[in-house]
N, C-alpha and C positions, 0 to 999 in steps of 0.2 A: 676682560670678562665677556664672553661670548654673549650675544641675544639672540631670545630665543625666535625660530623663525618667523610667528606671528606678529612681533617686534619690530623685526626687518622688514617683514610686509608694510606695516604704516607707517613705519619711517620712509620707505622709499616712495608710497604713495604721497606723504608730508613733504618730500623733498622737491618729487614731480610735481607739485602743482605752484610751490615756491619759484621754482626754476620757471615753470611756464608765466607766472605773473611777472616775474621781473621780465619775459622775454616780451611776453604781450603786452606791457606797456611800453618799450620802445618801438613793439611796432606798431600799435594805433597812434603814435604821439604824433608824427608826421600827419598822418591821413587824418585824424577826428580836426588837428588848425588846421587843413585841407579843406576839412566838409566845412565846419565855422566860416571857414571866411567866403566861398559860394554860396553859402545859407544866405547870408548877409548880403551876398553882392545881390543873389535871387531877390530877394526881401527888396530891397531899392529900388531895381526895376522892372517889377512884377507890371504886367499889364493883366494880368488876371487871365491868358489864355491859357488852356487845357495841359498844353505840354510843358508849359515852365511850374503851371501846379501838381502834376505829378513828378516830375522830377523835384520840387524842394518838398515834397510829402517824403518819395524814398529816400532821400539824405537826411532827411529828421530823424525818419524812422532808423536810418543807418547810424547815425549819429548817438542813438538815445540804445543802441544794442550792444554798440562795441563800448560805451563809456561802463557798460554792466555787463561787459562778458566774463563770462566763468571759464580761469586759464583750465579746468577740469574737463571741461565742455565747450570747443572753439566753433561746434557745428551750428549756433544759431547765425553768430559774426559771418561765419563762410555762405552760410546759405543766403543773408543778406547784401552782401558783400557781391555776391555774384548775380541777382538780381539788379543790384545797380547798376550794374556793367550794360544791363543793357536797355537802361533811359542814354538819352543821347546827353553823354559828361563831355564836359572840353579834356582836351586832350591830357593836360597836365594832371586834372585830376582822374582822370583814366588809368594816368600809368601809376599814382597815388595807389589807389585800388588793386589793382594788378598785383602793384608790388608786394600789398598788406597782403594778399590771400598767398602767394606765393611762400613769404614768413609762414605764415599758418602750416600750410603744404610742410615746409621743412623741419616747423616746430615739433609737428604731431609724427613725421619719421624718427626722430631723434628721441621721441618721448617713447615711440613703438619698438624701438628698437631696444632701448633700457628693458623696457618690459618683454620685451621676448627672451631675454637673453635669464633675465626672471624668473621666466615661466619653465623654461630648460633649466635650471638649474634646482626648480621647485618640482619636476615632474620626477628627474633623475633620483633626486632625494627620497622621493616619493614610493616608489617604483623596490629602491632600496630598505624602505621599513616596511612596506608591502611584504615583501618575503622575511621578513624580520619578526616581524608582529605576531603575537597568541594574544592577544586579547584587543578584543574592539575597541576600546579607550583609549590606544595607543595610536590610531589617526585621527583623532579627534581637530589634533593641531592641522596636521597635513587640508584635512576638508575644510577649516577655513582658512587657511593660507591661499588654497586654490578659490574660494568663493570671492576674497580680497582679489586676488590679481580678475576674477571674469570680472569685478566692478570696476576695476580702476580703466582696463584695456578694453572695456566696454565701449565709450567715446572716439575711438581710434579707427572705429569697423568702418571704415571709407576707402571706396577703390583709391591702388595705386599709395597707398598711406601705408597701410598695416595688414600682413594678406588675412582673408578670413577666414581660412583654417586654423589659424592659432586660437581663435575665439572658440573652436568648437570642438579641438584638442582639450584646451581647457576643463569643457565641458563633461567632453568623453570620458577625461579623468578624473572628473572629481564625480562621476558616473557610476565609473568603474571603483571605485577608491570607498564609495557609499558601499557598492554591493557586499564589496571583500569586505566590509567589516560587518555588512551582515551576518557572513559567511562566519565570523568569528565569535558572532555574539550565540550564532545557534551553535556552534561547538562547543563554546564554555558553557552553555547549559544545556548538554547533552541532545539536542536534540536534532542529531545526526543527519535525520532524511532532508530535514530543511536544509541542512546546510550542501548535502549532495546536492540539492534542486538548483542552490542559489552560484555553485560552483560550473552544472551542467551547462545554467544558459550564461554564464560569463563563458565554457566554451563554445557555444554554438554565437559569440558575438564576433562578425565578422572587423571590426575596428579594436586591437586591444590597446588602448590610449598609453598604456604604461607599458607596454611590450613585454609583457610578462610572458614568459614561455607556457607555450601548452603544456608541454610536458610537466609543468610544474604543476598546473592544474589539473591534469588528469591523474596524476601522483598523488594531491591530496584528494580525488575525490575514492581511489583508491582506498586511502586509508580511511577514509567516511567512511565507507560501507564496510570494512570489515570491522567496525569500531562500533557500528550499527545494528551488526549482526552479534557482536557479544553483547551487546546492551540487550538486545529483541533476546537472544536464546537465555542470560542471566533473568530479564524479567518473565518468561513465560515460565521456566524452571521456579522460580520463586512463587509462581503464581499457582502453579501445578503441585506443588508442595505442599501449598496451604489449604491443600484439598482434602480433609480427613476423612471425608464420607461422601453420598452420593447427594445430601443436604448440603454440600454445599457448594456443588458445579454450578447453579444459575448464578452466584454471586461470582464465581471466577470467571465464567464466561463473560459478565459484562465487565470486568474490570479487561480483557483479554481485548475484545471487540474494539473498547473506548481507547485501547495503545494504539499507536501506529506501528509497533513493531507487529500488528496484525497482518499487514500488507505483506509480509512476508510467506513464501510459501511451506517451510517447514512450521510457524506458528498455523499459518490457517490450517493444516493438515490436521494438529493437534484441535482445534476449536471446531472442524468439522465432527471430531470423532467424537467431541466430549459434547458438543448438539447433539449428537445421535443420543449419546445414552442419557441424554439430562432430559429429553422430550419423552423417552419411553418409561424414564421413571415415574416423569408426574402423570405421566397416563395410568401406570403401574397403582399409584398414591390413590387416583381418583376413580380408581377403579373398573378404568375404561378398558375395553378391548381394545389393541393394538396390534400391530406386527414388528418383526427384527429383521428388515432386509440384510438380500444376502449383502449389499451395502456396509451396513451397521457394523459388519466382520474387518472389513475392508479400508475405514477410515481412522485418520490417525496416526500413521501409518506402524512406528514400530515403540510409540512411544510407551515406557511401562507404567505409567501411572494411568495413561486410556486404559491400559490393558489388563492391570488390575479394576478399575473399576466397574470394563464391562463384566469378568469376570463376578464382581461383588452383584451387578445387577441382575446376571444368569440365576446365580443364587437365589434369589429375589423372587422372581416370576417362574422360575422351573418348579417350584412344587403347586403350585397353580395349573401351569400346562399339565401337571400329573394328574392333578386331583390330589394333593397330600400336603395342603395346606394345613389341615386340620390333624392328621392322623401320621406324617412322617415329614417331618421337615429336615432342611440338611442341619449337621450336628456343625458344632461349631467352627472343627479344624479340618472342616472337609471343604476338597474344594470341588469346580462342576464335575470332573470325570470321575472322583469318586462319589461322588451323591446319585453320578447313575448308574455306576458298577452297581452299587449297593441296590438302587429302586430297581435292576434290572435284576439280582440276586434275588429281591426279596419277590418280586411279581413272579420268580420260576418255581418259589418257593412255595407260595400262598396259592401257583396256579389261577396267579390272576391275570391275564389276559391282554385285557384292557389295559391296565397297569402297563406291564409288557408292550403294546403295542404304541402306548405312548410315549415308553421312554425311548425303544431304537427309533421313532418320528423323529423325536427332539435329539439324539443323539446324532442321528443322520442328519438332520437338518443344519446342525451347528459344525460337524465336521465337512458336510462339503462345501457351504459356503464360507468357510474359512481356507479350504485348499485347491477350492474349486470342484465343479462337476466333474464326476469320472473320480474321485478323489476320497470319498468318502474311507474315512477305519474301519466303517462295521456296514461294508456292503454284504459280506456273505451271510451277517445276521440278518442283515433284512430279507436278503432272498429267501433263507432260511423259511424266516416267518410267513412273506408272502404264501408261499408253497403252504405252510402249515393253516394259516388261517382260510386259505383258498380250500380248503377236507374239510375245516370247520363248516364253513357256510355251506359245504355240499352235504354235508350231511343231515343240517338240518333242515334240507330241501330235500332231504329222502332220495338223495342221488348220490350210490352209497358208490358207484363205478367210476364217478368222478371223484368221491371222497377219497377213492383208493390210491387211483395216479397220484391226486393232488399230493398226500402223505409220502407214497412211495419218492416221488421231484422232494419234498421234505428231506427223506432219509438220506437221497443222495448229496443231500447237501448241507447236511443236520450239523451246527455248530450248538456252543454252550447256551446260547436262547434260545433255541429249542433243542433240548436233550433229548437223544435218540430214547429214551425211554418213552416219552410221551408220545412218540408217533408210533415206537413198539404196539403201544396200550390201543391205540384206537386200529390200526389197523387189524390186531386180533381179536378187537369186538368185533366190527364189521365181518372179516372170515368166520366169525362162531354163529352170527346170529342173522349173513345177510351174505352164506356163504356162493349164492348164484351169481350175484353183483360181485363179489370179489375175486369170482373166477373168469367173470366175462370182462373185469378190467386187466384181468394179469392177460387175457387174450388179446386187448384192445391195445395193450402197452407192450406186448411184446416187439423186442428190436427195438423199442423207444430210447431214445438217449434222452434220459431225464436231466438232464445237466443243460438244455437248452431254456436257459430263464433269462431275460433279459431284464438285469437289476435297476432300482428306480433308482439306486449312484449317480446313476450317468444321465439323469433330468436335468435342468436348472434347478438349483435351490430356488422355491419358490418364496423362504423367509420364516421363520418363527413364530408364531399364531400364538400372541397371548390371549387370552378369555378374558371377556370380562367381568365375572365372576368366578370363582372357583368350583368346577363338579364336582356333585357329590361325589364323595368317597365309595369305590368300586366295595360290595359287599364281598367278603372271600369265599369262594366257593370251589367244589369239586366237578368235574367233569361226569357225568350221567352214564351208563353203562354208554347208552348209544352217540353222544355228542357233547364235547366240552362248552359249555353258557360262551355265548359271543355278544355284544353289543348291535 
């Protein structure tokens, strides 16, 4: 029946210090009636001068050390032992001495030498369940086998005796031996990054006491992190899931924050994006004015759950930006590009203006900070309008020769936001009722290439401007023989 190696460990400690008592009492038997009987001669004919009283003090003392020496521990005996040597001893018991500390010398080789041969065969073994092991419990034996041998070969650390890198080999690996089973304990409970951490600096330790291959370690730190990254992308997925509404991103967010699988860059992307819209909601709730930088577009990166929500928050705050909090809200299965086809249908419709002019804002603003400047969908609506609100406000400045270009840059550029009817209508007001001004702009614009407008597309988006309350509701009205109502 085999025993198990912590077994072996005290047994073979039990056996070394057996072996050293039977050795250490042959060799002080000689030397302790050696000292006894110059005790005694000393004692006889002491004259009480200095030098005969320290030398039978050291041989007392020598005497009363080696009768209780501990064969575990021979360093007090030797250190006494050699302190005698140098009171002036007669010769014979000189070489008494000598010869004791010499035994010693050859005892604690011979004890050093068991135990190295030990400590190789306990490191080897070691080394071997090391790459064996999936669970921390299973070196448990291993780390006190080796804490056994640093106590036993502890005693032995004397030049020329026992070398003293064994001592620190030892050391190294039940060091080393500790960490890896750290390394194991944070694997079986999943907690990945630790165990990357504790694997990183076993490689950056330039001594590896059990000569385990790097490559071995660099292979499991491999499998850490990709083992790490399915755990971060299953929890952030699970956690994005449980998102049913825009009530309940601050609670996902701190459960997000508080993982470690944060520290990742596809998680933080997502937690960037889902901060943008959980901060513009509760400002949205409290009725504060905010903005949606072009930012807010841009974070998150392609994830669909940010991307339904920002969508759900658009919803939200767009009929606020309109003014149609009160009087047109979006219908239920609409989503934002149709709630502004619609508010843009219906402001061409009602000829409300305003209306109109806020929904290509908000439409321009959310399309080009979503594909960038220069990028915008409904650039040539905007120009459109520009041009047409620009005849607006000259006319109601009674500057009816700019009103005229302005409409005319309109017509040439007239899309379904401003329907060529509408700029129809006002420029034949102006020629019926303000026919010298519409003749001295068709003079002034002659050869003009009305197509030279340079669209606010290609601005930066400067971001989404929510209010902090909602404006009134745009009353609906008609456009005046002479000038359509402007703001």
């Amino acid at each position: 029946m085999r025993l198990s190696s912590r077994l072996m460990v005290g047994w073979l400690c039990f056996a070394t210090l057996m072996v050293a008592h039977a050795a250490e009492e042959d060799l002080f038997s000689s030397l302790t009636a050696a000292l006894r009987d110059d005790i005694a001669s000393l004692q006889r004919r002491s004259t009480g001068d200095s030098a005969t009283t320290n030398r039978l003090t050291q041989e007392r003392s020598a005497l009363f050390i080696l009768e209780r020496a501990c064969a575990a521990n021979l360093t007090p005996a030797q250190q006494s032992l050699q302190q005698l040597l140098a009171s002036n001893l007669p010769p014979p018991l000189a070489n008494e001495v000598n010869m004791a500390l010499q035994s010693i010398q050859n005892l604690r080789v011979q004890q050093a030498q068991k135990l190295d041969k030990k400590t190789a065969d306990a490191l080897t073994r070691a080394k071997d369940v090391v790459l064996k092991a999936s669970r921390a419990s299973e070196l448990d034996a291993f780390l006190i086998e080796l804490r056994q041998l640093m106590d036993v070969s502890e005693p032995f650390q004397l030049p020329g005796c026992y070398p003293q890198s064994a001592l620190k080999r030892l050391r190294d690996a039940a060091g080393f031996l500790q960490k890896w089973q750290n390394y194991l304990w944070a694997i079986e409970n999943g907690k990945f990054d630790t165990g990357i951490k504790v694997l990183t600096d076993l490689d950056k330790t330039e001594q590896n006491a059990l000569d385990i291959p790097r490559s071995e370690i660099l292979a499991r730190v491999r499998s850490s992190e990709e083992k790490d990254k399915a755990q971060a992308d299953g929890y952030v997925t699970s956690t994005l899931q449980s998102i049913g509404s825009l009530d309940d991103l601050a609670s996902a967010l701190m459960r997000l924050r508080s993982h470690s699988a944060y520290q990742s860059l596809a998680v933080s992307n997502a937690v960037n994006g889902l901060d943008a819209i959980c901060k513009s909601y509760l400002a949205f709730k409290a009725g504060v004015a905010t903005t949606l930088p072009p930012t807010y577009w841009q974070t998150g990166g392609t994830n669909l759950i940010v991307t339904r929500l920002r969508a759900e928050l658009l919803l939200l705050v767009l009929p606020r930006i309109l003014g149609t909090e009160q009087t047109d809200p979006p219908n239920s299965n609409e989503t934002v590009e149709t709630y502004l086809i619609r508010m843009r249908a219906t402001a061409i419709a009602q000829r409300n203006f305003e209306l109109l002019s806020r929904t290509l804002s908000a439409a321009k603003e959310i399309s080009s900070s979503i594909s960038g400047p220069g990028q915008s969908l409904i650039a040539q609506d905007d120009i459109s309008f520009l041009a047409w609100r620009e005849g607006q406000n000259a006319e109601r400045a009674n500057r009816f020769s700019e009103a005229t270009l302005a409409y005319r840059r309109a017509l040439n550029s007239a899309t379904p936001a401003i329907p060529v009817e509408f700029i129809a209508e006002r420029l034949d007001a102006i020629e019926k009722e303000h026919p010298d001004e519409f003749r001295r702009a068709g003079e002034t614009g002659r050869g003009y290439y009305y197509g030279q407008i340079i669209p606010r597309a290609y601005e930066t988006p400067s971001g989404l401007t929510v209010p902090a309350v909602s404006p009134r509701p745009t009353p609906l009205r008609t456009p005046t023989p002479t000038a359509s109502p402007m703001p």
